[in-house]
N, C-alpha and C positions, 0 to 999 in steps of 0.2 A: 108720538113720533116727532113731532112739530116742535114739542117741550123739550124732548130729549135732544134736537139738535141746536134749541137755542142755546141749553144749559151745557153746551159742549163747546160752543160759538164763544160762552161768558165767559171760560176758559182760559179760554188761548188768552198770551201777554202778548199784548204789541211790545215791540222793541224801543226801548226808551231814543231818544233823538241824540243825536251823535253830534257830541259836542268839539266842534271844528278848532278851535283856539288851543283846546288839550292836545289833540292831533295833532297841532302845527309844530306846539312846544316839546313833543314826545322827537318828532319829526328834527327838529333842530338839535336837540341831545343825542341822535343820533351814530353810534360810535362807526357803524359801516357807510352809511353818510358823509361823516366827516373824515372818516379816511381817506374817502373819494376824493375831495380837494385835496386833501394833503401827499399822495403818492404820485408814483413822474408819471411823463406826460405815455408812455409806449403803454398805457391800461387799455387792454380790450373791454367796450363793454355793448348790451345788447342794448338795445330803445323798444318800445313797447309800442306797437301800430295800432292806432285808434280807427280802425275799420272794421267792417263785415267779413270775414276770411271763411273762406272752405274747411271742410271738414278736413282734420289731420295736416295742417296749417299751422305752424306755430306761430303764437300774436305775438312775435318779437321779431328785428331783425336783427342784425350782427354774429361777429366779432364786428367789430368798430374802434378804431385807434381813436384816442380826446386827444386834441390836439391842445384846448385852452380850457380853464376853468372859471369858474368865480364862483362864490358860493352857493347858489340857487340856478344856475345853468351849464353845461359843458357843451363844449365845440367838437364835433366829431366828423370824421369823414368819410360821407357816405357817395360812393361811386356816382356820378365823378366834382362832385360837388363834397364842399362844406355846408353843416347843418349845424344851428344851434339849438338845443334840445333842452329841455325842465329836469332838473335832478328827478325829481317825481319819476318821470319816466324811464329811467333807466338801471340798469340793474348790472352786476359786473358779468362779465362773461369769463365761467372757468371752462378749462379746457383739461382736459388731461395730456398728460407729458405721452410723446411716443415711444410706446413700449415695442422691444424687438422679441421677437420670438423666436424659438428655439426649434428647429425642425427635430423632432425624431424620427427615425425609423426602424418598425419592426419586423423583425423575421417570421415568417410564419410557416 
């Protein structure tokens, strides 16, 4: 029993180390990254909350207007305050367009 759960333990792969420089340089080539700086300033986008939240919480806040960019941070406005924020952490906010509905009614 003791053999069979070593040789099941000998197994398992750990996960090689995650090499942070490749990640940065992947991060940088970024083509939705880089659009970020490059589009105007009315881009909703959400920030990412590095806290303990409640269940059915979502770990984001926003829409959020950016108000400034530069390459590795944006300026956003978050009630009632401005906030400068890490690329990292943020993600765009899509929303969908308001759709109008069409009432029917049936005869029965």
């Amino acid at each position: 029993m003791v053999a069979d759960s070593l040789s099941r333990v000998s197994e398992i792969e750990m996960p090689s180390p995650i090499d942070y420089k490749e990640f940065a340089k992947a991060q940088l080539l970024d083509k939705e990254l880089l659009g970020l700086n490059s589009c105007n300033k009315s881009l909703k986008l959400n920030f990412v909350k590095d806290r303990i939240k409640k269940y059915l919480v979502p770990p984001y806040s926003g829409p959020h207007i950016a108000l400034s960019r530069t390459p590795k941070h944006v300026t956003i406005e978050v009630e009632p305050r401005k906030q400068t924020i890490s690329v990292d952490r943020l993600k765009p906010a899509f929303q969908l367009s308001e759709v109008k509905l069409n009432h029917v009614r049936f005869s029965v």
